[in-house]
N, CA, C, O and CB atoms as a CASP TS submission, in Angstrom:
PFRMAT TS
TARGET T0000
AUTHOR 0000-0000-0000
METHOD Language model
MODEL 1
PARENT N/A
ATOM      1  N   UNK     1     125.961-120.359-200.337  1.00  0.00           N
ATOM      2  CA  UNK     1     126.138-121.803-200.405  1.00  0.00           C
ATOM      3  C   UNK     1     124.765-122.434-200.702  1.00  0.00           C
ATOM      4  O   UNK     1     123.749-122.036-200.133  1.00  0.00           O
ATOM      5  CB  UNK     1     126.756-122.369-199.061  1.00  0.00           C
ATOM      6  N   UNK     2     124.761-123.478-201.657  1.00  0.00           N
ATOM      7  CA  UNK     2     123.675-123.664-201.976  1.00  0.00           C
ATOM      8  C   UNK     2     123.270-125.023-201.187  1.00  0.00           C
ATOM      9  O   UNK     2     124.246-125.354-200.514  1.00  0.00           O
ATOM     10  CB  UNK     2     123.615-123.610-203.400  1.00  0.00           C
ATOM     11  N   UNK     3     122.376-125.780-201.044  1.00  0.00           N
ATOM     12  CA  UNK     3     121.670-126.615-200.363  1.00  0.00           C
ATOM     13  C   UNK     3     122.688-127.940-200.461  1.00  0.00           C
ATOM     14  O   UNK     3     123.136-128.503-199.461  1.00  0.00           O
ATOM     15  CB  UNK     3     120.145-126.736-200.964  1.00  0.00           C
ATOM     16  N   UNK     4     122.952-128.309-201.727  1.00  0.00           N
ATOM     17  CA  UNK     4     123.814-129.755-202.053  1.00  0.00           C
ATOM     18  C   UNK     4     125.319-129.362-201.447  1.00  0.00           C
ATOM     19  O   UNK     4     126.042-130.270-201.039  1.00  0.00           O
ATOM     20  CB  UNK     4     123.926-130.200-204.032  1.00  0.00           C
ATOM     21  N   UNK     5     125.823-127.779-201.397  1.00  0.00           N
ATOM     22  CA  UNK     5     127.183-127.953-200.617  1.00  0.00           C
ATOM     23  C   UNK     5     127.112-127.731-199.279  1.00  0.00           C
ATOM     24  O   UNK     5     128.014-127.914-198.462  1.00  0.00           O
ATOM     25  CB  UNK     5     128.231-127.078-201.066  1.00  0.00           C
ATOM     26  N   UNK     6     125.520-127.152-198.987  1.00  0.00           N
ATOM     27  CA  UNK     6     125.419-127.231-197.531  1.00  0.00           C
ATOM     28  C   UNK     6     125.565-128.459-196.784  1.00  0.00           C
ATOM     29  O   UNK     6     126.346-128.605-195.845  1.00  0.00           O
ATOM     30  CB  UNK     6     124.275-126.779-197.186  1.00  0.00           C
ATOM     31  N   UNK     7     124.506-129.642-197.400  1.00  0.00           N
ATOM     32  CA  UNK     7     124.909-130.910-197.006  1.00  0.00           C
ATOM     33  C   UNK     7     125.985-131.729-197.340  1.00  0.00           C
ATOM     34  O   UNK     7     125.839-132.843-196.839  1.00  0.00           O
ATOM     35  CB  UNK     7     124.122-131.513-197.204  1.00  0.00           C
ATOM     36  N   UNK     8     126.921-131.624-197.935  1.00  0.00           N
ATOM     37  CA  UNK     8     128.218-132.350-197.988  1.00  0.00           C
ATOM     38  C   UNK     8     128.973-131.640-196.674  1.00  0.00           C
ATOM     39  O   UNK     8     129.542-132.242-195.763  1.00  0.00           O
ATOM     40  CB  UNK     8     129.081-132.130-199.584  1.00  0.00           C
ATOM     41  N   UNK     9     128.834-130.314-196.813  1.00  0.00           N
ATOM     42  CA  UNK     9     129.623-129.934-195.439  1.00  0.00           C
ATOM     43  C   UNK     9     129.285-130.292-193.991  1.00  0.00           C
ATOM     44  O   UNK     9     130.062-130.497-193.058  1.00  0.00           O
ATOM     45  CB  UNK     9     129.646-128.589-195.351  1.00  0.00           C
ATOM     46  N   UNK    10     127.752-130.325-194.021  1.00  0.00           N
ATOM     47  CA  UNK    10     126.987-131.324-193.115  1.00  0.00           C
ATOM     48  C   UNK    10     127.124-132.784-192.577  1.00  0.00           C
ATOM     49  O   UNK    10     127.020-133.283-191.457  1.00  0.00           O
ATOM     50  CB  UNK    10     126.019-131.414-193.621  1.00  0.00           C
ATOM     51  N   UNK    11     127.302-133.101-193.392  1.00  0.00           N
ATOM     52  CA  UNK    11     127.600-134.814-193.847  1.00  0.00           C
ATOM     53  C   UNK    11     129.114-135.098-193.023  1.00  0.00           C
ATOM     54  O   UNK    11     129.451-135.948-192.199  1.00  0.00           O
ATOM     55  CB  UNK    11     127.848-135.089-196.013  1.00  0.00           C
ATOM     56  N   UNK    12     129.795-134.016-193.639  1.00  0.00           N
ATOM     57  CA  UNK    12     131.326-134.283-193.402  1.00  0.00           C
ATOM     58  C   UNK    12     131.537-134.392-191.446  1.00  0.00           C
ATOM     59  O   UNK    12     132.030-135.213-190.673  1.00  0.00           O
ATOM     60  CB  UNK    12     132.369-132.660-194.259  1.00  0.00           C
ATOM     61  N   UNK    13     130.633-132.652-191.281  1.00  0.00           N
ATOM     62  CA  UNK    13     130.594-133.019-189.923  1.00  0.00           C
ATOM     63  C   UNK    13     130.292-134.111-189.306  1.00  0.00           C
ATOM     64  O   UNK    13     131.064-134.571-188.464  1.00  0.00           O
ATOM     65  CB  UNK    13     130.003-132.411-189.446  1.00  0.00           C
ATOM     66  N   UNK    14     129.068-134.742-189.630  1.00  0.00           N
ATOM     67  CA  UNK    14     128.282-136.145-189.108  1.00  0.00           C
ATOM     68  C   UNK    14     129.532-137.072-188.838  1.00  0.00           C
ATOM     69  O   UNK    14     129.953-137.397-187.728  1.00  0.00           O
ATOM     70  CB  UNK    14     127.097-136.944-190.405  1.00  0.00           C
ATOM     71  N   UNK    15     130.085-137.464-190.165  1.00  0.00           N
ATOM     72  CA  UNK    15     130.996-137.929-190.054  1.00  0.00           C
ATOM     73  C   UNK    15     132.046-138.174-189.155  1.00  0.00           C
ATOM     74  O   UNK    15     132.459-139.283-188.814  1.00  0.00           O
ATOM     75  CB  UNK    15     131.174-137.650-190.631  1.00  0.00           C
ATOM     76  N   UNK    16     132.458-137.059-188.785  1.00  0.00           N
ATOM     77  CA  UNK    16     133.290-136.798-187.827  1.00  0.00           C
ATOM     78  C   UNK    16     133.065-137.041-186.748  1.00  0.00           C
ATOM     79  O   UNK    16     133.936-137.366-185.941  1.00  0.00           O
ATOM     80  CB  UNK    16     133.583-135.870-187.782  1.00  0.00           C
ATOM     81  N   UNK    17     132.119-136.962-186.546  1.00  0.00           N
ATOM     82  CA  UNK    17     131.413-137.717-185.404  1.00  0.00           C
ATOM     83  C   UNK    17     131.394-136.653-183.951  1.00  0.00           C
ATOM     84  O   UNK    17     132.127-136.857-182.983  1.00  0.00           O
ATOM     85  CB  UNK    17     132.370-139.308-185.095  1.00  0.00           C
ATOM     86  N   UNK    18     130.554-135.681-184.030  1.00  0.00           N
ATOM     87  CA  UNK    18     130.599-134.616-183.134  1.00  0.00           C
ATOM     88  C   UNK    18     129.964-135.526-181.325  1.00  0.00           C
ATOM     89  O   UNK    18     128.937-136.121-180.999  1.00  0.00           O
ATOM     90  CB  UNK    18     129.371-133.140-183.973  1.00  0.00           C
ATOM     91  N   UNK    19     130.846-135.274-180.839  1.00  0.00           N
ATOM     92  CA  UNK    19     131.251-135.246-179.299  1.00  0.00           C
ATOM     93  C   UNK    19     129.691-135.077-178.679  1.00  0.00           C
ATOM     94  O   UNK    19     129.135-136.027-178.128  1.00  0.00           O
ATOM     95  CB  UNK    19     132.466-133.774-178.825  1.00  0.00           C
ATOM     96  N   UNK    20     129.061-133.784-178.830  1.00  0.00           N
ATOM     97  CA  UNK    20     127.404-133.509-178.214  1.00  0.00           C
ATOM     98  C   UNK    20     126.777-133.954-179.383  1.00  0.00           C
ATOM     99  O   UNK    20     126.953-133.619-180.554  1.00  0.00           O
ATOM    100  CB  UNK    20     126.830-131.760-177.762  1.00  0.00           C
ATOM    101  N   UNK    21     125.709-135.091-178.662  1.00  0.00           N
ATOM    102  CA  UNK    21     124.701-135.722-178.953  1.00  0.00           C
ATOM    103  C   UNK    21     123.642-134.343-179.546  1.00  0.00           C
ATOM    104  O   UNK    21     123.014-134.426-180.602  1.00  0.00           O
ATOM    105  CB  UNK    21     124.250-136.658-177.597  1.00  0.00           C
ATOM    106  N   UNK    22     123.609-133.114-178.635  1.00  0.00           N
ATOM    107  CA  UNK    22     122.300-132.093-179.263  1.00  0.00           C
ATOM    108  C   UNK    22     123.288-131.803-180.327  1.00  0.00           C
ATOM    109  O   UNK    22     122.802-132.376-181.302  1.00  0.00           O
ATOM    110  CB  UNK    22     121.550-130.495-178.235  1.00  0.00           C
ATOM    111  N   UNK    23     124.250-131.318-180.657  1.00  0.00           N
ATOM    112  CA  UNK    23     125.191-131.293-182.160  1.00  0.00           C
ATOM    113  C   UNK    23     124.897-132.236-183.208  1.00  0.00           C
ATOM    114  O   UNK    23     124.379-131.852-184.257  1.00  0.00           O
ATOM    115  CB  UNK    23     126.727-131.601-181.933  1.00  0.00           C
ATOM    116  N   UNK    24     125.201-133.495-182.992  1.00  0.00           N
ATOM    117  CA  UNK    24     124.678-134.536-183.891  1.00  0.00           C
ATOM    118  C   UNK    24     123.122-134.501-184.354  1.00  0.00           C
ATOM    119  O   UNK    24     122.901-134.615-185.559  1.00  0.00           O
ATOM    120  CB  UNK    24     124.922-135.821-183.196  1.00  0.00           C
ATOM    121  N   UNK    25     121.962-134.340-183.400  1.00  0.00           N
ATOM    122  CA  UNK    25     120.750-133.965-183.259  1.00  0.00           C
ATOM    123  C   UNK    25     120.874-132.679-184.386  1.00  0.00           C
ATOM    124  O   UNK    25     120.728-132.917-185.585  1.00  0.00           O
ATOM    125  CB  UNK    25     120.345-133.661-181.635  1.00  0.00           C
ATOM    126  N   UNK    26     121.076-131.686-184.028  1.00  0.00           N
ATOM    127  CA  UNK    26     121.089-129.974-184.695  1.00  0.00           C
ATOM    128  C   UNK    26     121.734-130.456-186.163  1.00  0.00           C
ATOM    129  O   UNK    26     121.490-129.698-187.102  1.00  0.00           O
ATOM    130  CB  UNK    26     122.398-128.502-183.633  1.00  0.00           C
ATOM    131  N   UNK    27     122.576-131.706-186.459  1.00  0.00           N
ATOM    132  CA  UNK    27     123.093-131.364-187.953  1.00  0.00           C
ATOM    133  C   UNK    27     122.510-132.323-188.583  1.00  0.00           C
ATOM    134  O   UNK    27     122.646-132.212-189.801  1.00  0.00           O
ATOM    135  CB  UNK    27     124.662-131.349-188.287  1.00  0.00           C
ATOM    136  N   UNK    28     121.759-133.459-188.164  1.00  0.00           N
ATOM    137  CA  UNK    28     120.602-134.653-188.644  1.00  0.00           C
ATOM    138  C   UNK    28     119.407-133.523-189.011  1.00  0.00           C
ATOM    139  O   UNK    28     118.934-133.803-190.112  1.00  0.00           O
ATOM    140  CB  UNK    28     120.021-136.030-187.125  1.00  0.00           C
ATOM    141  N   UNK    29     118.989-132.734-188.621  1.00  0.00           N
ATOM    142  CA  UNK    29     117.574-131.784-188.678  1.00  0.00           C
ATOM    143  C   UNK    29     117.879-131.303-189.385  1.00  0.00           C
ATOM    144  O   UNK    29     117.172-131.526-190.368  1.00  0.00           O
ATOM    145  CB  UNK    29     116.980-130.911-187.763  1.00  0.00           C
ATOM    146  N   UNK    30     118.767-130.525-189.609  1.00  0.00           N
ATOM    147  CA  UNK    30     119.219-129.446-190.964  1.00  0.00           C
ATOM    148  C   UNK    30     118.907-130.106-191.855  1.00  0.00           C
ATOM    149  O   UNK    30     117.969-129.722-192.553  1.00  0.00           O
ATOM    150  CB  UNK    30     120.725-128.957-191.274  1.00  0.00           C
ATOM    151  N   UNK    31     119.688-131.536-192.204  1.00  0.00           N
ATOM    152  CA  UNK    31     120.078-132.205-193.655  1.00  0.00           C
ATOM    153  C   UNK    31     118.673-132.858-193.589  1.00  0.00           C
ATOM    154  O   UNK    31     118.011-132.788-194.624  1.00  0.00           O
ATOM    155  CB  UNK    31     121.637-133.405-193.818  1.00  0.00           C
ATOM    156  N   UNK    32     117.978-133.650-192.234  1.00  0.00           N
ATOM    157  CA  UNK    32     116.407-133.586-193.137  1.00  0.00           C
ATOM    158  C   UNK    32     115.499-132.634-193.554  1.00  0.00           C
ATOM    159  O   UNK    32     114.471-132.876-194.188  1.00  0.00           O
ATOM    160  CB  UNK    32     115.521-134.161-192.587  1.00  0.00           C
ATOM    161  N   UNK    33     116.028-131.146-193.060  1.00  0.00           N
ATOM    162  CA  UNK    33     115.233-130.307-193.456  1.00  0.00           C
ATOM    163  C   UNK    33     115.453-129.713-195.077  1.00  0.00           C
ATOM    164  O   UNK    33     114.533-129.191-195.706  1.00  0.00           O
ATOM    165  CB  UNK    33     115.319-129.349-192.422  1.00  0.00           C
ATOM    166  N   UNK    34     116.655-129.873-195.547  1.00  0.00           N
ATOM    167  CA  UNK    34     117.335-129.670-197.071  1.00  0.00           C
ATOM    168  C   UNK    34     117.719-130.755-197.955  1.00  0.00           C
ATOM    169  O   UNK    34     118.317-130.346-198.950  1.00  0.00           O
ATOM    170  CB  UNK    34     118.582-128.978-196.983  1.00  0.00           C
ATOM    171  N   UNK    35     117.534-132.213-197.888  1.00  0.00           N
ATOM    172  CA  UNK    35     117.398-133.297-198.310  1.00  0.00           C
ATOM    173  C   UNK    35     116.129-133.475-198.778  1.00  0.00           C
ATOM    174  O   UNK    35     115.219-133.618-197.962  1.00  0.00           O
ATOM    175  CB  UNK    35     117.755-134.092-197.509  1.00  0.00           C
ATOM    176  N   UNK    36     115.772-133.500-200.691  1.00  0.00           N
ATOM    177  CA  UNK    36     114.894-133.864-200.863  1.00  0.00           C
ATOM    178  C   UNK    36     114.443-135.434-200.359  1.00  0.00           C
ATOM    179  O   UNK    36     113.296-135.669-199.977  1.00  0.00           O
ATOM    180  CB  UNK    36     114.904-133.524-201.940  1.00  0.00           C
ATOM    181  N   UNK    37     115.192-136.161-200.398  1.00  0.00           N
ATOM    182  CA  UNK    37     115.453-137.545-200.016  1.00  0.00           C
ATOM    183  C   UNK    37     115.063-138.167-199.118  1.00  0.00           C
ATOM    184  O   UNK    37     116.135-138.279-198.523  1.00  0.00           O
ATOM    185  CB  UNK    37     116.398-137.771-199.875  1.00  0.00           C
ATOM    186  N   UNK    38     114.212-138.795-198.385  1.00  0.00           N
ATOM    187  CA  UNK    38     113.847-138.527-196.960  1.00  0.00           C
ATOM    188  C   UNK    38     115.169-139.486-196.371  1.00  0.00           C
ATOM    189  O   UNK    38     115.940-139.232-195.446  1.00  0.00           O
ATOM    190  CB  UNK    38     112.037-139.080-196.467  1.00  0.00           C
ATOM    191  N   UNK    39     115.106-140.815-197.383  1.00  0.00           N
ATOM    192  CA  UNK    39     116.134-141.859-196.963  1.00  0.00           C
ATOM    193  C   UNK    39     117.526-141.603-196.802  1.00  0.00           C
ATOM    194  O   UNK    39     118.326-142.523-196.636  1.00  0.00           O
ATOM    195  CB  UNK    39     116.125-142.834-197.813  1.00  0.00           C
ATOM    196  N   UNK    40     117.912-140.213-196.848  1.00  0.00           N
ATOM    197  CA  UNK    40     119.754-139.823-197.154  1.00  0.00           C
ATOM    198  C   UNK    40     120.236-140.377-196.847  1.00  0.00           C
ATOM    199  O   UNK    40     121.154-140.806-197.547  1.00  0.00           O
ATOM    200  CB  UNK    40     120.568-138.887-196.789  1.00  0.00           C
ATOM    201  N   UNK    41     120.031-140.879-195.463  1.00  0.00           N
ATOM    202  CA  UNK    41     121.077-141.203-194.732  1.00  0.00           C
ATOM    203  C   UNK    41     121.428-142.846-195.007  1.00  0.00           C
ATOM    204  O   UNK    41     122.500-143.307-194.616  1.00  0.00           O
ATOM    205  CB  UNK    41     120.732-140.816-193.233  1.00  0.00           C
ATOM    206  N   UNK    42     120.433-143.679-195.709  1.00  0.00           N
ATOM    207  CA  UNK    42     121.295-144.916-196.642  1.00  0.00           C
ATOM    208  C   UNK    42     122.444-144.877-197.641  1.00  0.00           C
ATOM    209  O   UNK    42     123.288-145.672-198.051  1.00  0.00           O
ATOM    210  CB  UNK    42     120.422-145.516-197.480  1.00  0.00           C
ATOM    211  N   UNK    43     122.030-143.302-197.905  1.00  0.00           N
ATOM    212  CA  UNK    43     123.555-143.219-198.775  1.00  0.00           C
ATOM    213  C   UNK    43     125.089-142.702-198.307  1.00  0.00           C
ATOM    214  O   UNK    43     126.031-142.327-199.005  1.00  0.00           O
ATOM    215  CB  UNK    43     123.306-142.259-199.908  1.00  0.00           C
ATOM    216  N   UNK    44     124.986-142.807-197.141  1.00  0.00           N
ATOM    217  CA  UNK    44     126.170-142.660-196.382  1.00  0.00           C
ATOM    218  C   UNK    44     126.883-143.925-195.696  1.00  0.00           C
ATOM    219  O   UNK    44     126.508-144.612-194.746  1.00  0.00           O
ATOM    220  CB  UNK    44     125.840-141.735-195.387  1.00  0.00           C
ATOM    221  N   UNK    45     128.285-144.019-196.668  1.00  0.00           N
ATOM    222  CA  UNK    45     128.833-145.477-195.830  1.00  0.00           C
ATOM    223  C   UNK    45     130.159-145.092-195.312  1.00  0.00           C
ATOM    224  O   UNK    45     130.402-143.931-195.642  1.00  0.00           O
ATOM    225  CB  UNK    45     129.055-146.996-196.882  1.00  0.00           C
ATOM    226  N   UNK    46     131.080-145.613-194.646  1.00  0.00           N
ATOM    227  CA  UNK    46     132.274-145.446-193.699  1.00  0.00           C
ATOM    228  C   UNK    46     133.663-145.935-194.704  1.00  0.00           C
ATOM    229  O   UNK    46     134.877-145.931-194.498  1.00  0.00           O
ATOM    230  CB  UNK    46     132.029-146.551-192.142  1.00  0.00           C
ATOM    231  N   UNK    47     133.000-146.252-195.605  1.00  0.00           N
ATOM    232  CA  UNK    47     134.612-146.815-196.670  1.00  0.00           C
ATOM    233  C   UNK    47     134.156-146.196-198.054  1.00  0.00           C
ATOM    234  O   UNK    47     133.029-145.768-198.303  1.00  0.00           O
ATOM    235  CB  UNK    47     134.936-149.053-196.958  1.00  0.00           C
ATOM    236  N   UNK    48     135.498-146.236-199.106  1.00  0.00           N
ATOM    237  CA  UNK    48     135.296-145.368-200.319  1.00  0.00           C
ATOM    238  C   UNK    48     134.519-146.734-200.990  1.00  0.00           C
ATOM    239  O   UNK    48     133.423-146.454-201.476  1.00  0.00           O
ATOM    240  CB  UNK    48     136.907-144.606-201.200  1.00  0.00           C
ATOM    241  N   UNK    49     134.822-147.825-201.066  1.00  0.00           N
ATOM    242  CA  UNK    49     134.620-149.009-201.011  1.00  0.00           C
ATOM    243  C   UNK    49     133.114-148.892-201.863  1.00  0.00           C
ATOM    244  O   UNK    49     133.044-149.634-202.843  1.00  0.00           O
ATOM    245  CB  UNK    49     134.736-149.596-199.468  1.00  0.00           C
ATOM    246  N   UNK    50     132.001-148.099-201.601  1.00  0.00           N
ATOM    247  CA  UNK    50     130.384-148.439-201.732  1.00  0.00           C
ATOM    248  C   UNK    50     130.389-147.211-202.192  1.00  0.00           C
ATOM    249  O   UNK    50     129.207-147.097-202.516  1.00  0.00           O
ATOM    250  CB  UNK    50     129.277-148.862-200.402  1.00  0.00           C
ATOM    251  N   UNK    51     131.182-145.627-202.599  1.00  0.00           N
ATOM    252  CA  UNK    51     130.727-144.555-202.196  1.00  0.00           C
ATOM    253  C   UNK    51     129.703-144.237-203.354  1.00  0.00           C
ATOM    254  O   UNK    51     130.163-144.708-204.394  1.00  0.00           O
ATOM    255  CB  UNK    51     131.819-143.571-201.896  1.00  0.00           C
ATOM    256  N   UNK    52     128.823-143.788-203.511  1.00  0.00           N
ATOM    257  CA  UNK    52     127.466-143.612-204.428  1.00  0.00           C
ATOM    258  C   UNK    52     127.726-142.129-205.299  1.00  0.00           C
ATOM    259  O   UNK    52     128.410-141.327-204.664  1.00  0.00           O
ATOM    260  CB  UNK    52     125.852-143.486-203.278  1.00  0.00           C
ATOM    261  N   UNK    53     127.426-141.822-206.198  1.00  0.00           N
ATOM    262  CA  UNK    53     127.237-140.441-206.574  1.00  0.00           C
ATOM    263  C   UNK    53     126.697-139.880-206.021  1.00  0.00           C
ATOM    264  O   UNK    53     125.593-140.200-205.580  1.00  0.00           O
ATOM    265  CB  UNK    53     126.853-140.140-207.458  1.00  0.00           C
ATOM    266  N   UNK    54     127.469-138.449-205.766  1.00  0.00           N
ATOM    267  CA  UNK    54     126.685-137.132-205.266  1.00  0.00           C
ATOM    268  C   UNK    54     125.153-136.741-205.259  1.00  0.00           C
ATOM    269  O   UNK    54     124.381-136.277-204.419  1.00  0.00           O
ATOM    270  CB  UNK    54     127.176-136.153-205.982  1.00  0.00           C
ATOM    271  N   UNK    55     125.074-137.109-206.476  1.00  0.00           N
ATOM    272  CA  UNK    55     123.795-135.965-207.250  1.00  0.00           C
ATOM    273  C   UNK    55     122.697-137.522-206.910  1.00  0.00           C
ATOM    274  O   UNK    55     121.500-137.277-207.064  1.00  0.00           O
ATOM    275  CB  UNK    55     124.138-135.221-209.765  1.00  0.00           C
ATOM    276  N   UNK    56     122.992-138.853-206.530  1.00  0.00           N
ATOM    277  CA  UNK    56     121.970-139.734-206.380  1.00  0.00           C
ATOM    278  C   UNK    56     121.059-138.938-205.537  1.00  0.00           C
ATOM    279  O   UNK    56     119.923-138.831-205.998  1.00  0.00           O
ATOM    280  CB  UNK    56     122.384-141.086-205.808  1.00  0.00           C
ATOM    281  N   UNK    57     121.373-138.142-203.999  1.00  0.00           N
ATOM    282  CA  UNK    57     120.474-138.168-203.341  1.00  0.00           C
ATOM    283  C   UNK    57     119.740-136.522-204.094  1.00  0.00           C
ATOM    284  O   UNK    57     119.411-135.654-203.285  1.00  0.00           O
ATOM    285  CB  UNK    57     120.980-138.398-201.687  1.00  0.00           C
ATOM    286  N   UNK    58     119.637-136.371-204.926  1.00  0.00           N
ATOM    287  CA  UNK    58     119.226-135.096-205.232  1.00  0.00           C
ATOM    288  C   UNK    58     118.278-135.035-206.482  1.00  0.00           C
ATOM    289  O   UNK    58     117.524-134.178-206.944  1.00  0.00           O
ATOM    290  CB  UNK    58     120.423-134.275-205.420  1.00  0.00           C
ATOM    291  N   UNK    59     118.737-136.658-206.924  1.00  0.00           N
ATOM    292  CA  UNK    59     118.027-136.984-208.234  1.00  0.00           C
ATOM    293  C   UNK    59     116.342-137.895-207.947  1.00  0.00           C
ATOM    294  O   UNK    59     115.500-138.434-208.666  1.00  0.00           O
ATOM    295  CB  UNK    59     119.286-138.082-209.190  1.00  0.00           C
ATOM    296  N   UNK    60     116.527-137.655-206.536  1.00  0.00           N
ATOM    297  CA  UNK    60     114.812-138.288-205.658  1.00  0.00           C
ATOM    298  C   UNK    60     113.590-137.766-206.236  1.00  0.00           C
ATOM    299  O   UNK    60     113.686-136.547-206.375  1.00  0.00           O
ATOM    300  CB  UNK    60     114.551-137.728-203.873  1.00  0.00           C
ATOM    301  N   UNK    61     113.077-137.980-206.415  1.00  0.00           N
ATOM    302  CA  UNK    61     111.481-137.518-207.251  1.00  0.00           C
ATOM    303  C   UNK    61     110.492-137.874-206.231  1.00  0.00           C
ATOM    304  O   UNK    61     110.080-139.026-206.370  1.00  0.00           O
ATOM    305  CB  UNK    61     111.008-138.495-208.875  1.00  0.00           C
ATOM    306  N   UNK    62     110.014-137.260-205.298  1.00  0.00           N
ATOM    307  CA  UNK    62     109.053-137.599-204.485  1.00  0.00           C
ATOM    308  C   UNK    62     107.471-137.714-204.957  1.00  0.00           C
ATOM    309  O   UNK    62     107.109-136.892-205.798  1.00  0.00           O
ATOM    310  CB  UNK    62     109.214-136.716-203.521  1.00  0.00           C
ATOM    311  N   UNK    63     106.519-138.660-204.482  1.00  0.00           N
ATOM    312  CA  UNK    63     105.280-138.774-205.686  1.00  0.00           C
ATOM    313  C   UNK    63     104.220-137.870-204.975  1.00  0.00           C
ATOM    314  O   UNK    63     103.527-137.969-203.962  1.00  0.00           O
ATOM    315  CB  UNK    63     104.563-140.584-206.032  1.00  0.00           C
ATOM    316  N   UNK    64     104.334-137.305-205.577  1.00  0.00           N
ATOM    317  CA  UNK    64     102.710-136.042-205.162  1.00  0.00           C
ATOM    318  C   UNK    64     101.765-136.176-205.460  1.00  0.00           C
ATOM    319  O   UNK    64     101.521-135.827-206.615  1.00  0.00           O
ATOM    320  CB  UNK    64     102.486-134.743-205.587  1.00  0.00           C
ATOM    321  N   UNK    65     100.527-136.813-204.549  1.00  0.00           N
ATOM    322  CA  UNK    65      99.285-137.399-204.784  1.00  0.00           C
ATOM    323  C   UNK    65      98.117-136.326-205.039  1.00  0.00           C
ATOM    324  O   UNK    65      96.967-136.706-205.260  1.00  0.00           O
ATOM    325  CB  UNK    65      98.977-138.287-203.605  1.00  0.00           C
TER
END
């Protein structure tokens, strides 16, 4: 599994809204640890309503000084 389906499956959990707080904790760390993005988590909303493309958070270019 590669990194972008790791975090959708990630995501999905979040979503769901896991019961233990250290669970929620343990799947926030993962996805900042495999999120080029630092901001991901603006691109997550609760309705289809706003939903963003996939590949936005992957298309991040971070500036290397």
């Amino acid at each position: 599994m590669n990194n972008r389906e790791r975090m959708k499956v990630l995501i999905m959990e979040l979503l769901a809204m896991p019961k233990d707080k250290s669970i929620e904790e343990a799947i926030v760390s993962e996805i900042n640890m495999i999120s080029p993005d630092p901001q991901w988590s603006n691109y997550i909303f609760q309705t289809d309503d706003y939903v963003m493309d996939d590949d936005m958070v992957f298309s991040y270019k971070p500036i290397i000084l």
